[in-house]
N, C-alpha and C positions, 0 to 999 in steps of 0.2 A: 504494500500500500504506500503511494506517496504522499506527501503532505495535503491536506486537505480532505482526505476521507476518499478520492477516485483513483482508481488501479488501472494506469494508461499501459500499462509495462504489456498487457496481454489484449490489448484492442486490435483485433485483426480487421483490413480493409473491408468495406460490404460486398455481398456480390451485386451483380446487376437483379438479380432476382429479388434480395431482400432490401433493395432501395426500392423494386417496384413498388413490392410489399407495403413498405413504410409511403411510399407516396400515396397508392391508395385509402392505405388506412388513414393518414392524413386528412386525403380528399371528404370518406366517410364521418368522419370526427366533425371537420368543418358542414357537413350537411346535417347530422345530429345538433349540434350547435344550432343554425339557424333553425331546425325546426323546431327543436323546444322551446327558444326563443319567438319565434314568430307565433307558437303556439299558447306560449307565456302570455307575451301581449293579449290577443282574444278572449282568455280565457275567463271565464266567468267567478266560478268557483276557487274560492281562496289557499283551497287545498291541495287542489290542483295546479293550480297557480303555482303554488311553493313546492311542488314535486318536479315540476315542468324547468322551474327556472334552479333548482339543486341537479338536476340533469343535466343541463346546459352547463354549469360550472364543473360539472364530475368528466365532459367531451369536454371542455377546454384544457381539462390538466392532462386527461388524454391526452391531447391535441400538441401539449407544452412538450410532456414526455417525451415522443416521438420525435418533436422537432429539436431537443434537447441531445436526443440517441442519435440524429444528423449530424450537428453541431462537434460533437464528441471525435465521431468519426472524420470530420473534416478535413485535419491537419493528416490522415492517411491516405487520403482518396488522389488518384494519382492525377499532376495536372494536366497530361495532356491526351488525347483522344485512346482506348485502346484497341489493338487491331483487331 
């Protein structure tokens, strides 16, 4: 473990598979987002209400996560095209 609590020592590059992966689920996360939100808004019922918009905030940390596990990998991902 190096300082800070993150263990880069063993981070291997992504494949193209599991960047598609991580793009998708991205993609999914930000369309849960706007529907519980847009759902949020409409919503009548106060209960609902508060289920709709703690759903929204549970696909944002998703959403952070993932783009977080990008971020990580970035400084390995190679810079230029590969054949």
């Amino acid at each position: 473990m190096v300082k800070g609590g993150t263990n880069r020592l063993n981070l291997q590059p992504l494949t193209a598979k599991e960047l598609e992966y991580i793009a998708d689920s991205m993609s999914n996360e930000d369309l849960l987002i706007k529907q519980c939100t847009s759902a949020g808004l409409t919503c009548t019922n106060p209960q609902i209400r508060q289920v709709l918009q703690h759903q929204s905030q549970v696909h944002m940390q998703h959403y952070q996560a993932l783009l977080n596990c990008l971020q990580q990998h970035q400084p390995l991902a190679p810079t230029q095209p590969q054949a």
